[in-house]
N, C-alpha and C positions, 0 to 999 in steps of 0.2 A: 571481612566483617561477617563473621560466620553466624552472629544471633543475629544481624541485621535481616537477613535473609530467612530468618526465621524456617527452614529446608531441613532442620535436624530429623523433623519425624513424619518427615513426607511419606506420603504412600505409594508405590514403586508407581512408575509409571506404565499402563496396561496399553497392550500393544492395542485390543481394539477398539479403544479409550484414545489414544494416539492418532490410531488410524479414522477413525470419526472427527476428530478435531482436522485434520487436515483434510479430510472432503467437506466439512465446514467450512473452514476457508477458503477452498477451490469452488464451492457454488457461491460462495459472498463477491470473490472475481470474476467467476461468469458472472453473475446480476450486473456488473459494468460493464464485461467482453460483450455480451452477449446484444447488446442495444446499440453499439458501435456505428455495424452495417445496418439495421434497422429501425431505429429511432427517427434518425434523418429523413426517412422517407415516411412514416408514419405523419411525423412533421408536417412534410410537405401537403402530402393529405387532406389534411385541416385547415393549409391556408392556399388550396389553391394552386399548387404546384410554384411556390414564390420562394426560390432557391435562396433570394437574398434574408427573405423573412425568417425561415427556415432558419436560416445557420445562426443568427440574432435568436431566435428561442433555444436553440438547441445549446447553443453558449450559455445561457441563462439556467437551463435544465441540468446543465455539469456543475455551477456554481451553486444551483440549492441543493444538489447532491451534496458537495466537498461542505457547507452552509453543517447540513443535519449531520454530516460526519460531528463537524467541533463543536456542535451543542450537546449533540447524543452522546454521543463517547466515553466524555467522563460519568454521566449521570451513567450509561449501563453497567461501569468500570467498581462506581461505586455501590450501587447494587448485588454487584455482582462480591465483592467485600462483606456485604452485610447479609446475604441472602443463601450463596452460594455461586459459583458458576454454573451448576446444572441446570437451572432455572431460566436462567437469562440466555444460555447457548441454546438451549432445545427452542425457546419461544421466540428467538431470534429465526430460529428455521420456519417457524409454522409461517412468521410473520412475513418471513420472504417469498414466501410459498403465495403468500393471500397476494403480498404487492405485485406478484406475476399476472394474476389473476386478476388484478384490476387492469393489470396494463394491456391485458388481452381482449379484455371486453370494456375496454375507454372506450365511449361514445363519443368525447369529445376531446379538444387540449389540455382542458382544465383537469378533467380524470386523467390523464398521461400525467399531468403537472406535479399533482397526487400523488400517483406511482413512484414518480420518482426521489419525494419526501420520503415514503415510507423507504426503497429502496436505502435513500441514507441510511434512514435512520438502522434498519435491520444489520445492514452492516458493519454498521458501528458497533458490534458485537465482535468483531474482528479482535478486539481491544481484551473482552474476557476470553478468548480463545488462547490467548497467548499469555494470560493469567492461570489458565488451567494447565498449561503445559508450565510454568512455571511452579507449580505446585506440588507437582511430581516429580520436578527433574531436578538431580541433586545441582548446587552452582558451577560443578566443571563441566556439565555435559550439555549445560545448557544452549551455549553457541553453535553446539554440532545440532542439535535437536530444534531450533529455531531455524539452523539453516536449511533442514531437511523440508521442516514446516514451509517454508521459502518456495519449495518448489511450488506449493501448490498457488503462487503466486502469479509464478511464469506459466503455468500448466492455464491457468484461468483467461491469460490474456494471449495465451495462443491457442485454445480450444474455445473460448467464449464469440470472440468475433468471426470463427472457421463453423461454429455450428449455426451461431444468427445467419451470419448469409446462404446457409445450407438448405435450411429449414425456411428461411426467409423466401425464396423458389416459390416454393410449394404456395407460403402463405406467409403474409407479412407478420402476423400473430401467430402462429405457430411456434417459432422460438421460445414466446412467454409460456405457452402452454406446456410446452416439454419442461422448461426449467420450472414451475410451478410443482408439476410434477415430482420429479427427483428430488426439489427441494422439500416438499412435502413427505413423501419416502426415506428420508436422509433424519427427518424429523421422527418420524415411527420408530427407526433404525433406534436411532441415541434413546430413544424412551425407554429400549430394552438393554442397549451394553453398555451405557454409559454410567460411570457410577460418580456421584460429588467427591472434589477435591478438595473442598476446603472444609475442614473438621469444623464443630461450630466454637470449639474453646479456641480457634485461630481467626474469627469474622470482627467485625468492626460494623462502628453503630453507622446508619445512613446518617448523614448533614448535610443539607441545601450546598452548606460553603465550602464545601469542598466538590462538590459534585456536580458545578456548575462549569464552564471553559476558566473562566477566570479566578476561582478559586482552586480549581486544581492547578492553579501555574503556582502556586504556595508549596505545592509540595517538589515541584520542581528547583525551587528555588531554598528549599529547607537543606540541603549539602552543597557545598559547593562544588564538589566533582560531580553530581548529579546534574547540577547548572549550569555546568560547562558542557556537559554531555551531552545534554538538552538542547542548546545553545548550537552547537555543532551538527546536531542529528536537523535540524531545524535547516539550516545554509545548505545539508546535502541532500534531504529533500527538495526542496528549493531546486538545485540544480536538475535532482532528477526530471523537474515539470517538463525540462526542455523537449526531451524527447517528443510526450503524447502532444504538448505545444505547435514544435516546426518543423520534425521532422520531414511530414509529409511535404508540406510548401517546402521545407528547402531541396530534400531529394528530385522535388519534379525541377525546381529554379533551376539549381545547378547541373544535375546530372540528365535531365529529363527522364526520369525514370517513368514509364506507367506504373497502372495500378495494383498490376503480376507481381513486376520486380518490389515496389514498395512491399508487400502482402509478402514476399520471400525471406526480403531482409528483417521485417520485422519477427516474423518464424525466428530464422538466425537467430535473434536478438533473445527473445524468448527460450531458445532450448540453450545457450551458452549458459544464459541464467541457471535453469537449470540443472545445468552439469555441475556450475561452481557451485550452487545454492547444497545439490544433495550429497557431492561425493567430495568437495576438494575444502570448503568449510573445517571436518573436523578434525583434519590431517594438518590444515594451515594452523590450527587456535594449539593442536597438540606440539605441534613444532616452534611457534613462534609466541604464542601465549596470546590472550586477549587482549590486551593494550597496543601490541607489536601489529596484528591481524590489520586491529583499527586502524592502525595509519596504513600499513600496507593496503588496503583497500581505498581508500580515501585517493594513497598516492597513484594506485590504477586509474580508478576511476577520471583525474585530472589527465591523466595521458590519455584514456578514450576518448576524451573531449575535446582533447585538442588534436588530437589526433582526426574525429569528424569535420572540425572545423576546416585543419589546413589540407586533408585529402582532396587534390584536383580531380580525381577519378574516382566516379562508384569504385569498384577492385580497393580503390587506395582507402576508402572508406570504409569497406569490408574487415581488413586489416586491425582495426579501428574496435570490431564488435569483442571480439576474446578478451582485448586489454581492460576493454570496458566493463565486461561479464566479471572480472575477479571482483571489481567494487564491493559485488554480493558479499563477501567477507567484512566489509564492514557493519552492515548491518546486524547479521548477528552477534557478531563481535559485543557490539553497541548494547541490545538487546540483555546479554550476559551480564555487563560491567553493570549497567542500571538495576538489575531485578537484586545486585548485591547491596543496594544501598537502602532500600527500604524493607521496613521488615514484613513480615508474610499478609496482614492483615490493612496493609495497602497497595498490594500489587496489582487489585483491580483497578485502580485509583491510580496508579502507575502507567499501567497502560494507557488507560482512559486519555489521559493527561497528554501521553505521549502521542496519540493517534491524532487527537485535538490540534497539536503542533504541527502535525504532518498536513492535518487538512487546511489551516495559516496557510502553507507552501501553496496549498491546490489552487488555493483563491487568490493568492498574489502574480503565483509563478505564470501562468498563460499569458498575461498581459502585461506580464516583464519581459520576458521571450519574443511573444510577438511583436509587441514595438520594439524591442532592437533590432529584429530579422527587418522588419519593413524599414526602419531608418538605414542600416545598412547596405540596402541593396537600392533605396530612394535617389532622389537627383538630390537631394541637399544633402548627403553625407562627404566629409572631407576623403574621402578612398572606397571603394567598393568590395564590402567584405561579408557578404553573404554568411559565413562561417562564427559571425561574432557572437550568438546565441551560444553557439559550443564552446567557445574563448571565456563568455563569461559564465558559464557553466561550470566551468575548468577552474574558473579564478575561486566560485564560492566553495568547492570542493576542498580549493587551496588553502581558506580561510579557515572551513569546518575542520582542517587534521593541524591547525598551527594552535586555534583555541581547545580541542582535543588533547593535544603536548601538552600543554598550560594545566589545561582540569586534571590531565590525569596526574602530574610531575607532583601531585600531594599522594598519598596515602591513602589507595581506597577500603 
């Protein structure tokens, strides 16, 4: 669907146009790595040193984060449609810059609480980032260039919580103030080399209805391979919850690990990504095509999982991370097939749409995971299966690449 894509008279893609989007999205990842190690104790702070309190706000502080992702998203998505993308990435910076800044000089919980709105909400620019790069990048090269983009995913959540606790040492708020910082500088940077991708004879007018969580599921739902697509990207999100979920309680349960080894394997976890996200991506979609990539990934990702599940031993877990780490092929994959179905002057709206679905998963996923690890390992479960978070992990992974077959076996 080549005028779907509307990609005929894109403007080449500029390397440090490129390279500014993807340090975009590595500081939009630290703004979540980054409060990991230090939020919790901030926390604490405010109520007393009340570890049980604590970890009930700090729960609640991840869901109005994942909350401002699916209201903002499509509204920046589609702004970003009618306006430009230069507009909404630059001011997304400045804005993340200032939410640092209040989280560093909170007085109290409620200004932490704050922060952590506006945090969604800036992030949710994640959505036109990946609209700009679709703007410039013709539709075959997109899966490799989305995967590269990818890295600075893994790059966020293995440098983001490795400099909070670094800096966290020193001073508990120091971490915000560095990331205010850079974020703020990152912001000056793009004011000079970034240039608008969206010509304005290719924008779209702003509508309420479509720019809202639930009016953008209309455009998802306007192709059917798109709604399938959607549909599928939705269950493997989902699975992904499990990891930030139970990982930690199930590595200490089963393996006793402390909190070295934990902090190691999740590095592992993070640099595998990585490697598949920047170098093996666009060798996989050139050999096997985007449709093939997609379930190949899908079908790693179900063998990582079960793979966690049934490993008796850390080592046998370990084993577990590589098979896991290809998944990343899906995602771009995904990414490519979708930005082919609509055409140029809704792919903020596209995003938007799709990020909104991803943060569904944020809000559901922890408290599906979690109650199954705790009924699992409980006195009233019929067997004792610590591993069933990963099993059912495995299983929606298994769902997301059978409804994938289905959407894609039409004509995209």
């Amino acid at each position: 669907m080549s005028g779907a894509s509307g990609i005929t008279d894109a403007p080449p893609a500029r390397g440090a146009a490129v390279i500014f989007i993807f340090v975009t999205i590595l500081l939009d990842t630290l703004a979540l790595g980054v409060v990991i190690p230090i939020l919790p104790k901030l926390i604490e702070g405010f109520v007393d040193n009340d570890t049980a309190s604590a970890a009930r706000i700090f729960g609640l502080f991840g869901t109005i984060w994942a909350l401002m992702q699916f209201i903002f998203s499509p509204v920046l998505g589609a702004l970003s449609d009618r306006f430009g993308r230069r507009p909404v990435v630059l001011l997304s910076n400045f804005g993340l810059a200032a939410d640092y800044v209040v989280m560093a000089l909170a007085p109290t919980l409620s200004w932490l609480f704050i922060g952590r709105m506006i945090s969604g909400v800036t992030s949710a620019s994640i959505s036109t980032a990946f609209a700009y790069i679709t703007d410039v990048t013709a539709p075959e090269q997109r899966a490799a260039i989305f995967g590269r983009i990818g890295v600075a995913f893994g790059a966020g959540f293995i440098f983001g919580p490795a400099l909070g606790g670094l800096l966290g040492q020193v001073d508990p708020r120091l971490p915000f103030w560095v990331a205010a910082g850079l974020s703020f500088a990152n912001g000056l940077y793009g004011l000079l080399i970034l240039p608008e991708s969206l010509p304005v004879s290719r924008r779209a007018r702003f509508r309420w209805r479509s720019a809202n969580p639930i009016g953008a599921l209309h455009l998802l739902r306007s192709n059917r391979v798109l709604a399938g697509l959607s549909l599928a990207n939705f269950f493997a999100q989902l699975a992904h919850v499990v990891l930030p979920s139970v990982f930690v309680l199930y590595a200490t349960y089963r393996y006793g690990w402390d909190t070295g080894t934990v902090g190691a394997t999740l590095a592992l976890v993070g640099v595998c990504a990585m490697i598949v996200q920047g170098a093996a991506i666009g060798p996989i979609v050139t050999r096997f095509g985007e449709r093939n990539t997609l379930f190949l990934g899908l079908g790693f990702g179900a063998a990582g999982f079960f793979i966690f599940g049934a490993a008796p031993t850390g080592p046998a877990f370990w084993i577990g991370i590589p098979v896991m780490a290809l998944w990343g092929v899906a995602g771009a994959a995904t990414q490519a097939l979708t930005t082919r179905l609509v055409t140029a002057d809704q792919q903020g709206q596209l995003q938007g749409a799709t990020t909104s679905v991803q943060s569904v998963s944020q809000l559901i996923g922890p408290f599906l995971f979690t109650l199954t690890f705790a009924y699992f390992i409980g006195g009233s479960a019929p067997l004792k299966m610590p591993g069933a978070p990963f099993y059912l992990a495995a299983a929606l992974l298994l769902l997301a690449l059978a409804i994938a077959w289905r959407a894609t076996s039409h004509k995209l």
